[in-house]
N, C-alpha and C positions, 0 to 999 in steps of 0.2 A: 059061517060058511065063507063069507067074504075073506075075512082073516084065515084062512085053512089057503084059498085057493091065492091069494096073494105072497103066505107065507112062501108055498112052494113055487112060486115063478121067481120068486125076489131071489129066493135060495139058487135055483139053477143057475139064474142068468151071474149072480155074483160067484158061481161057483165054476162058470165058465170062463167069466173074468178074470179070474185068477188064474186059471190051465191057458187060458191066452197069455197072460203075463210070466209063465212060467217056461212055456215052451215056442213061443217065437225069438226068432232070432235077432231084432230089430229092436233098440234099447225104446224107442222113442213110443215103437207099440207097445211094447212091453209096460210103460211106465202108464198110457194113457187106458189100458186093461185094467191094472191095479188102483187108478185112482177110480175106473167103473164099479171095480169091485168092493172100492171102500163106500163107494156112495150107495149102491144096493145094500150095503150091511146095515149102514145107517136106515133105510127105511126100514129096516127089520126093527132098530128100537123105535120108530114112529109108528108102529103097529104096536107095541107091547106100549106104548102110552109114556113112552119116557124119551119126550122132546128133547127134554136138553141135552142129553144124550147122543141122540141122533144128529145137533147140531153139533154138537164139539166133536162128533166123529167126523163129521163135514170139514168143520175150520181146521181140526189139529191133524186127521190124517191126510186125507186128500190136500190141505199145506203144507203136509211134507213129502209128497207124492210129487207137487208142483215145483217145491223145491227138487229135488233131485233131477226133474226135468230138467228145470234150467242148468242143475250143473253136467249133465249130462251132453246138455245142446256146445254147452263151454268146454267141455272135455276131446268129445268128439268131435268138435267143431263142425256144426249140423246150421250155423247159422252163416250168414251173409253179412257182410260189412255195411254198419247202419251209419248213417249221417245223420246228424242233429239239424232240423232247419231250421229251429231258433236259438236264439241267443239269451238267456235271463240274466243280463247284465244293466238292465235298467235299474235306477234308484227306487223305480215305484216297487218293481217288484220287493225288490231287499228290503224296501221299507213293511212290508205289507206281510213276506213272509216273520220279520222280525215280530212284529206286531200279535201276528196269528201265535206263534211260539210262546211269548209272553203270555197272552191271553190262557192259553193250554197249560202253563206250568202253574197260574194263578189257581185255575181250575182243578186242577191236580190235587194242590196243596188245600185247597179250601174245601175241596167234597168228604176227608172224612170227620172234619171239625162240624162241617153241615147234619152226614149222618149220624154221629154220635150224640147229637142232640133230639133226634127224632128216638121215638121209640119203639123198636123194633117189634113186638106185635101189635102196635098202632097202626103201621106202616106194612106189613104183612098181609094184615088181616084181609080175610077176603080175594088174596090174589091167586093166580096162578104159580105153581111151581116153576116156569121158565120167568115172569114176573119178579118173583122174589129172590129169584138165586140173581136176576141181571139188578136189582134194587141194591140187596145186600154187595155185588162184587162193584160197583158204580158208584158205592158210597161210602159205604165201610171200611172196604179192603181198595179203593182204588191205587193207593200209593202205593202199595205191595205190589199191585198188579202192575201197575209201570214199572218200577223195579226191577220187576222178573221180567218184560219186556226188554228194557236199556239192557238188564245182563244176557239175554239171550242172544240179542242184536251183536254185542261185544264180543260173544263167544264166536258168531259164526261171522263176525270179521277176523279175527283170529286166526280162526279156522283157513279160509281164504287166501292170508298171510303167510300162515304154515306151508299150506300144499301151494303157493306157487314160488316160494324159497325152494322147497326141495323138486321143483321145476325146474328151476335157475340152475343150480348145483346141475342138475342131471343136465342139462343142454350144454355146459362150462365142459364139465366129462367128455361128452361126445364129439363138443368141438377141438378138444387136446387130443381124439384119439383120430 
C-alpha cells in the first residue's frame, strides 16, 4: 500500500516537474524543474529496490542538469561580477596541494594491483549490491575510472574553447559591420 500510494505522488510531482520545465519561459526555472524531476524519478528506482540506480540517476543526471545551469548562468549572463578575496599564492598551500595530488596518483595506480589480489567472491560475499558495485569500481576498475574522468574533463574543456572561439569570430563580425 505504501509503495502504490508513494508510487503515485512521486509520479505526479515528477511529472509536473517536467510540464514546469517544459512550459516556462525562464531558463533558470526551467532547468531547476528538471533537475526536480530527475530527482523524483530516481526515488522511483529507490522504491523498486535498485539503489544504485537511484543514485547514479542523482550524480549523472541532475550533474548534468547543474551543468547546463551553470552554462546557462554564463550564456545569459544571469550572474554578477564575483571577486576572489583570497589569494593561493602562499608556498604552504603549493606545497600541500602538490603533496595531496601525489598522494591521489600514488593511490590511483596502487588500488587495482591491491584489488586484483583480493579475491573477488571473498570480498563480495555477504555484501550489499551498492557495497560491491562501489568495492569492485574503487579497486578493480579504479584507473579506468579516472581515465574516463581526465577524458571527460578534457572534452568539456574543449567544448568550452570551441564555443568561445566561435564567440570571438562572431563579435570580430559585428565589430567590422
Amino acid at each position: 500500500m505504501f509503495e502504490t500510494i508513494a508510487f503515485y505522488l512521486f509520479s505526479a510531482v515528477s511529472i509536473a516537474c517536467f510540464a514546469v520545465s517544459v512550459f516556462t519561459k525562464n531558463v533558470l526555472h526551467a532547468l531547476s524543474a528538471l533537475a526536480g524531476g530527475m530527482i523524483f524519478i530516481s526515488a522511483l528506482f529507490f522504491l523498486l529496490g535498485a539503489e544504485f540506480l537511484g543514485v547514479v540517476q542523482i550524480v549523472v543526471y541532475v550533474g548534468a542538469v547543474m551543468v547546463l545551469y551553470g552554462f546557462s548562468m554564463m550564456f545569459f549572463d544571469f550572474s554578477k561580477p564575483v571577486h576572489d578575496a583570497h589569494k593561493f599564492s602562499s608556498k604552504l598551500s603549493i606545497y600541500t596541494l602538490s603533496v595531496f595530488i601525489a598522494v591521489t596518483i600514488i593511490v590511483i595506480f596502487l588500488s587495482p594491483i591491491v584489488g586484483a589480489n583480493m579475491s573477488e567472491k571473498q570480498a563480495l560475499e555477504g555484501l550489499s549490491n551498492i557495497e560491491a558495485v562501489g568495492i569492485l569500481l574503487f579497486s578493480k576498475y579504479l584507473l579506468v575510472f579516472e581515465l574516463i574522468a581526465i577524458l571527460l574533463l578534457v572534452a568539456m574543456v574543449a567544448g568550452i574553447v570551441l564555443a568561445h572561439k566561435d564567440m570571438d569570430k562572431q563579435n570580430e563580425i559585428e565589430e567590422l559591420l
